[in-house]
N, C-alpha and C positions, 0 to 999 in steps of 0.2 A: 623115913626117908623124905618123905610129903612136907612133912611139920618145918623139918631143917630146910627145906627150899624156901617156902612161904617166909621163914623168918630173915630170909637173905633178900627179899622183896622189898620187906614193909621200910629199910631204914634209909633208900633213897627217896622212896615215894614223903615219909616224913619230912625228909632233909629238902626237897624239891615245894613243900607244902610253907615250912615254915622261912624260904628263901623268899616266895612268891608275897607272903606279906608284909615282910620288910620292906621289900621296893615299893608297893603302894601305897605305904605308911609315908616313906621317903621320899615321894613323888613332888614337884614343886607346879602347882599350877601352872597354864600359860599365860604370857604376858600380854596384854592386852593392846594394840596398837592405837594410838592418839589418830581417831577419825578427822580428814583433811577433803574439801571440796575439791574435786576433778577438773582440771582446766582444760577446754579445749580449743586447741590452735583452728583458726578459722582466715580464707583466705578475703580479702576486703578491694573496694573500691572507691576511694570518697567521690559521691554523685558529684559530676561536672556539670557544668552548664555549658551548652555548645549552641556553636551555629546548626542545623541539621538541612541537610541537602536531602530532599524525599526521593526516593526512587523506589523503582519496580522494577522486575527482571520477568521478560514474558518469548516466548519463542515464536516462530513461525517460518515458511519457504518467502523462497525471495520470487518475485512476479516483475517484470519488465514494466514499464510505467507506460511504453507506448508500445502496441502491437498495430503492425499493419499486414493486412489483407488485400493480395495484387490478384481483382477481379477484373476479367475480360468484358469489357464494355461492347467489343463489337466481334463477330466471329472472323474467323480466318485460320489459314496452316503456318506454324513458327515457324518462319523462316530463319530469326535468328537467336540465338541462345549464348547469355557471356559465358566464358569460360569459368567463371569461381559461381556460378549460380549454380551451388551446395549446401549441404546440411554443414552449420559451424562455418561459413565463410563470411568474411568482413564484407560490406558494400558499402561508395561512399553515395553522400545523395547527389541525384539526378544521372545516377552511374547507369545505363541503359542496360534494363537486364532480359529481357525477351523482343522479339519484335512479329508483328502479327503479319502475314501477307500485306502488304498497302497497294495492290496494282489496284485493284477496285474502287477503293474508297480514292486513291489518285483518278482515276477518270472520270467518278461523280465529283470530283472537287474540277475537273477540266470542264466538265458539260455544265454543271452550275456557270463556271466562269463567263461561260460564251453565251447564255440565256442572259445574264445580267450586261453585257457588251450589245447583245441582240437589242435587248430592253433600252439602253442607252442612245442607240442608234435609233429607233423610231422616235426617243425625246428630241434627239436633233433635228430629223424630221418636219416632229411636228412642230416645232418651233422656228422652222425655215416655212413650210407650209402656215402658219399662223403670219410670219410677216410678209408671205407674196399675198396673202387674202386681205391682209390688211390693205397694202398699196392697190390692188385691183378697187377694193370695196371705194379707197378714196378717187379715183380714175370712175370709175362707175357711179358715183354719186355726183360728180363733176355733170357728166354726160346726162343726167336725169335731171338735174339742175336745167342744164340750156334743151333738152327737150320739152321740160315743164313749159318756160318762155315760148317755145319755138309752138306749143301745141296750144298757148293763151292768142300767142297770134293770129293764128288760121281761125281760133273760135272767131275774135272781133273780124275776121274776113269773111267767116261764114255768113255770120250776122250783117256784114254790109253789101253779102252777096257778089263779093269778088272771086270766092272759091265756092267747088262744089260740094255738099256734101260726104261723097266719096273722096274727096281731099282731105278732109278733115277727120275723117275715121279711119283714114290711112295712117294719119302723124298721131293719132290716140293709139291705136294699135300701135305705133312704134314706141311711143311713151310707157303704154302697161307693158313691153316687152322689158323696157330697159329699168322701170321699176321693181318686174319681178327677179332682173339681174341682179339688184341692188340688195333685194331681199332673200337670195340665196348665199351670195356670198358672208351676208350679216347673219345668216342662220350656222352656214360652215364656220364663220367666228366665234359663234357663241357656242359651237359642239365643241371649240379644242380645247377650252377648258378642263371638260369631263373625260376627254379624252387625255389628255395631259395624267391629270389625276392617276385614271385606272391606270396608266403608264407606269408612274412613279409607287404605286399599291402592288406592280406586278415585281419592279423591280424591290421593292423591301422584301417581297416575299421570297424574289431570287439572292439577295442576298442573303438573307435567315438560311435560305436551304443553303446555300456557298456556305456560311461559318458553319452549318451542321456539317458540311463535307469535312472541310478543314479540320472541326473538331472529331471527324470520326477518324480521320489520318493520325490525329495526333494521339488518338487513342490506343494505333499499333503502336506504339511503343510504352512498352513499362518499364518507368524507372523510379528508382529508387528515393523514396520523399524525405528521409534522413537519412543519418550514417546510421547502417541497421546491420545487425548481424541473420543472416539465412537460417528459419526453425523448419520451412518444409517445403519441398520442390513437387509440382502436383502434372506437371507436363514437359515435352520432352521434344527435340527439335523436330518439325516435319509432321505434329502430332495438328490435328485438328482440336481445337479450340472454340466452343461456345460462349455467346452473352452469358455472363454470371456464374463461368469457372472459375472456380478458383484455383490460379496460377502458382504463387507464391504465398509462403508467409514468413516475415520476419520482425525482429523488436528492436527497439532502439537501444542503443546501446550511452544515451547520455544518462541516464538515470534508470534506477528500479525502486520498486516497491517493496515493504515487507508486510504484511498482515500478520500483525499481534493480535491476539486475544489476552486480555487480561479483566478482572470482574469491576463493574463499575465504583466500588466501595475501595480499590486499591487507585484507580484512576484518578477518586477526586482525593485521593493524597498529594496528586503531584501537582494540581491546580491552586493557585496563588487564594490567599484568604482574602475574600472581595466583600467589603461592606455594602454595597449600593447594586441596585438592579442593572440588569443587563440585558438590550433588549440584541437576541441575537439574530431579527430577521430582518434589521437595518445597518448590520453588519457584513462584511467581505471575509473569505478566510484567511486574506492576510491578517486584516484587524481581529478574529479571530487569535489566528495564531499567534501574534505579537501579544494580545492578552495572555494567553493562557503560559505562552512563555516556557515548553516542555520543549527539549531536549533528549538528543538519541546517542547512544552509543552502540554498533552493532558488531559482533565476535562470533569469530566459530566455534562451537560447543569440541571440544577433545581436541583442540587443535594448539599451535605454538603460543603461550603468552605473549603479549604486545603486538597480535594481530589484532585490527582494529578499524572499523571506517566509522567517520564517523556521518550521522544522519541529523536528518530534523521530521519533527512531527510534523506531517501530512494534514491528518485530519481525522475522523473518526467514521464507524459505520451509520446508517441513519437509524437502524434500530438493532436493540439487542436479541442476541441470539436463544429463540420463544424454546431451547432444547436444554441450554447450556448457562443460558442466563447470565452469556458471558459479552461484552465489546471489543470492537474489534477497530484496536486503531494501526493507523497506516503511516508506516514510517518510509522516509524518500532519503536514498542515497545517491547524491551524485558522481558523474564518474566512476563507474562500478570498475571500468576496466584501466583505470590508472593506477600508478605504482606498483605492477604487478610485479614481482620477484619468484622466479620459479623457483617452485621448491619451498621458499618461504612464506609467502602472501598469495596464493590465488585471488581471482578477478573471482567477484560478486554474477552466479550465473543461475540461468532460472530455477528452484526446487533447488536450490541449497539450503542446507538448514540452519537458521540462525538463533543466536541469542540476542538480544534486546534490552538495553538497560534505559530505561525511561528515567529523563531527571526534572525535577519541578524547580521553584527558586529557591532559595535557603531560607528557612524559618530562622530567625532568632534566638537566642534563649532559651534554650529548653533543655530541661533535666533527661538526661541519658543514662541508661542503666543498659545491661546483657541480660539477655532473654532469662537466661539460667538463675538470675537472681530473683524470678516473680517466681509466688506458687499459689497460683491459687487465686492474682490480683493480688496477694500480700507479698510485701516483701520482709528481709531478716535482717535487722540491724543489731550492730556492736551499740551502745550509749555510754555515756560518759562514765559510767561504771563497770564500763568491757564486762557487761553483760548484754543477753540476748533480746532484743524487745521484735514484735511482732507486728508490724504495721499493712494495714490495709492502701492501697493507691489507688488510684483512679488514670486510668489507661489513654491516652489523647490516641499513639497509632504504632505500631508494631511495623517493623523494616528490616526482613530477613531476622540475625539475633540479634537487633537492638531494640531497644522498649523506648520510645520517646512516654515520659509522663505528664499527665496531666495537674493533677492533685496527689498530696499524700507525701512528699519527697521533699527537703530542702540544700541547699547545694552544699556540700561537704559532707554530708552526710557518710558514714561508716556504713554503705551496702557489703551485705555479706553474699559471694559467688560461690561459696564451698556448700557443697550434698548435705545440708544437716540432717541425720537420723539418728535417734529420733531432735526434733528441733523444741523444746521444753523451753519457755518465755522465762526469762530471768537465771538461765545458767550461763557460770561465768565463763569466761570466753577470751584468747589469744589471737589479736587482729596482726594481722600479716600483708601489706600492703602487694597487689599484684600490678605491678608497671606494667608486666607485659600487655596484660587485657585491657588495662586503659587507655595502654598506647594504639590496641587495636583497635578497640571502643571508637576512642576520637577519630581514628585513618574512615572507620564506616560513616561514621558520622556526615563527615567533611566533604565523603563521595572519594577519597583516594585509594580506600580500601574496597573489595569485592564482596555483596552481599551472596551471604552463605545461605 
């Protein structure tokens, strides 16, 4: 029964054995596919030559460009307080914003007055007194005169013995009397001089103290020395006030300041290329700034497109910062609080924080590429056989993602802007011109475009 099963086995397993090799006998190789180089589509730029406009984009708060400080020069109780003298209120200048007690400093300005009228009074005095001395003194040298005569006479009597002695020493005695008349009056002459003098020493001195008065009346009142907006009220009406409180403080509101920080190696990007020395300490910062010839534009960081003031370069710090290694230039906006629109344009106010676009003048001709086409200082070009070649450049200055070049580039050139990986020197290559990037390219260039 065994035997008969096994033999019912063997004649598939044959039949399955001798099928299996027919097919491999009858097999047809594979065909061999005709090996073809890989093209790869690459996107391109031909280098332009442009004007380039340099800038830098640097941030900072914005600072009032004048603060003033309303110190109490003289003490006293407020008697009066304006009514908007508040935190955030407008004031115009000379707009009277406290006023200090003045009875006082009014009195000492009346008593001065009446020393100096007092003083004035004894010059007239003494200059009425100087011309009755004068006319006495000539009456009195008159009278000395004809007693000299009258007392020569009695001598030659003495002498011819027609008077007595005693006669004669009577009209001498009346001579040295009337001489020594002569001689007080010419002494009282010669004192009003000095007297005069001290007079007029006492009155300068009583004037000096009178403008002091005056100046110290004029010192109860504070007001306001520009159109200044109120940052902080430090007394209260009825409140006593000292020399050298401070009362008020507020800023002007024709101009602010911003303090940029930016590193000095981006700064002298924006500075004009100057062949010849400069000597900068027989310079003004006008002629400064007229040289260096930077420009501002100042924006609020997350805020509506097409807000905008625009600034000018200030000036710079006098040394760089010994932590940060960074300078610090100062940008000036005028009119912070003009064309204000609520809701759309806020007014430039202190500790706001701003963007900064510094612009230099426009360079010439220079080769411009996108950041993304350097790697390494080389760039990837297509060549006349839309193949890959590998070129080294030489960098002049970098501006957000543009590459200003130096060496290494010539204009029209096929830059490659596509991710090559891997990037293998002499594979063949489908250039694809990108308008869009070079239209951006050129808008950064030019300054119309926003440095990313």
């Amino acid at each position: 029964m065994k035997k008969w099963k096994t033999w019912l086995v063997l004649p598939p397993v044959i039949l399955g054995i001798i099928l299996f090799n027919f097919m491999v006998k009858s097999k047809k190789p594979p065909r061999q596919a005709d090996a073809k180089e890989r093209i790869r589509a690459v996107r391109i730029i031909k280098a332009p030559v442009l004007n380039v406009l340099p800038r830098a984009i640097g941030y900072g708060y914005v600072e009032p460009s004048q603060t003033w400080e309303a110190v109490a020069e003289v003490s006293g109780r407020i008697v009066e307080v304006h009514k908007e003298l508040k935190r955030g209120f407008f004031v115009k200048k000379d707009q009277l914003l406290l006023k200090i007690d003045p009875v006082t400093y009014g009195l000492a300005k009346d008593r001065g007055k009446a020393n100096v009228q007092n003083i004035d009074a004894q010059l007239k005095e003494l200059e009425q007194r100087k011309n009755n001395t004068e006319r006495l003194l000539a009456i009195e040298k008159k009278s000395l005169k004809l007693s000299a005569q009258e007392l020569e006479r009695k001598r030659d009597l003495l002498n011819k013995g027609y008077i007595s002695k005693s006669e004669f020493d009577k009209e001498e005695k009346s001579y040295l009397a009337q001489q020594s008349s002569v001689n007080n009056l010419q002494n009282t002459l010669d004192l009003i001089p000095a007297q005069r003098k001290s007079l007029l020493a006492q009155k300068r001195s009583g004037i000096s103290s009178l403008t002091d008065y005056q100046l110290n009346l004029g010192k109860t009142e504070i007001r306001a020395p520009f159109d200044c907006r109120i940052s902080e009220v430090h007394v209260e009406k009825d409140q006593y006030a000292g020399p050298g409180t401070v009362l008020v403080v507020a800023e002007g509101i024709d101009s602010v300041e911003i303090p940029v920080k930016i590193t000095p190696r981006t700064f002298s990007k924006l500075l004009p290329r100057v062949k010849n020395m400069v000597d900068l300490q027989n310079m003004n910062m006008n002629m400064i700034r007229k040289m260096i010839g930077v420009s501002a534009i100042v924006r609020l960081p997350f805020f509506k497109k097409g807000v905008y003031w625009s600034g000018a370069f200030s000036r710079t710090s006098e040394s760089i910062d010994i932590s940060t290694g960074v300078l610090t230039v100062y940008v000036t906006v005028d009119e912070p609080y003009k064309n204000f629109i609520p809701g759309t344009k806020p007014p430039l106010i202190k500790n706001m924080y701003c963007e900064v676009e510094l612009s230099g003048r426009p360079v010439p001709d220079k080769i411009v590429i996108p950041y993304q086409a350097v790697h390494d200082r080389h760039v990837y070009l297509v060549n006349k056989n839309n193949r890959l070649e590998i070129r080294p450049i030489k960098i002049s200055w970098q501006q957000g993602e543009i590459i200003v070049v130096k060496e290494g580039l010539e204009k029209g050139e096929q830059v490659i802007v596509t991710d090559l990986a891997p990037a293998i020197s002499g594979m063949l290559l489908k250039p694809v011109d990108d308008m869009t990037l070079l239209a951006e390219l050129k808008q950064v260039a030019s300054g119309e475009g926003k440095i990313k």
